[in-house]
C-alpha positions in Angstrom: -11.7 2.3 105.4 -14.4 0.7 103.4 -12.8 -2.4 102.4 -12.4 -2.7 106.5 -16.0 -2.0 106.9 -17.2 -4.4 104.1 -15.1 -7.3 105.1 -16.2 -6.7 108.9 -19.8 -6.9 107.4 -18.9 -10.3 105.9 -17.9 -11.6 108.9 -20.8 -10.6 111.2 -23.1 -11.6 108.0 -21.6 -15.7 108.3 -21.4 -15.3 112.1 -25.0 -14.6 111.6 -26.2 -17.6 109.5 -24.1 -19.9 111.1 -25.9 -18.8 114.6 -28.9 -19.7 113.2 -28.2 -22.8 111.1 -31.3 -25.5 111.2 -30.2 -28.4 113.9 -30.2 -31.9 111.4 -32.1 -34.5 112.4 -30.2 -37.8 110.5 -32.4 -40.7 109.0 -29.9 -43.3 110.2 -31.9 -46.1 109.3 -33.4 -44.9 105.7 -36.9 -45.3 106.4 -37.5 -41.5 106.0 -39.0 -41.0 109.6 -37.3 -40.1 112.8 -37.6 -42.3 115.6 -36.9 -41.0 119.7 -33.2 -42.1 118.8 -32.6 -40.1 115.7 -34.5 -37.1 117.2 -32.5 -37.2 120.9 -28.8 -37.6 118.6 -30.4 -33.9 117.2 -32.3 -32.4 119.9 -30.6 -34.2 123.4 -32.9 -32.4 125.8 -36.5 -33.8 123.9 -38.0 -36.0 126.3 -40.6 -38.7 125.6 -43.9 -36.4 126.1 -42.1 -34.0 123.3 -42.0 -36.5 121.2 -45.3 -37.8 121.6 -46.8 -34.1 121.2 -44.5 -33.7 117.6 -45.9 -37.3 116.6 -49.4 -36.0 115.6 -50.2 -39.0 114.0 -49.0 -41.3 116.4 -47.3 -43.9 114.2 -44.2 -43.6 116.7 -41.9 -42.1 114.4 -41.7 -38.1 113.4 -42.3 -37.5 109.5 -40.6 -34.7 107.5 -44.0 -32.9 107.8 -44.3 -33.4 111.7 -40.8 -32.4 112.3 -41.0 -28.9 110.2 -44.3 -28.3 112.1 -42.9 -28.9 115.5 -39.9 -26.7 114.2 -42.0 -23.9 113.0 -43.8 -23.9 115.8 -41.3 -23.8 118.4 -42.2 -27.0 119.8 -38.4 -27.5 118.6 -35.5 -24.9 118.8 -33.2 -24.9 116.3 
């Protein structure tokens, strides 16, 4: 019996993680920003004005920093 419950606890435990696994934004051209391209192949439904909020600096592309922010703020769902 508790081998059965252990191993069901395993499963529900990767179940878990794997619901809540970060969303990857890919650096496809190596510059180590995210342009609107990169980000829409990650997040499909972020529309321009999204993108425009998350680029704080407004250099047209998202930096590692802007895109954890926008994460951790929700601006972004994972």
């Amino acid at each position: 019996m508790k081998t059965r419950v252990l191993c069901l606890a395993a499963i529900l435990a990767v179940a878990a993680v794997q619901t809540h696994a970060e969303t990857m934004v890919e650096d496809t051209d190596g510059n180590g920003a995210y342009s609107m391209d990169e980000m829409t192949a990650a997040y499909p439904e972020l529309t321009e004005d999204d993108f425009v909020e998350i680029d704080t600096d407004a250099s047209g592309d998202i930096s590692t920093e802007e895109l954890t922010l926008a994460t951790e703020s929700g601006l972004l769902s994972n």
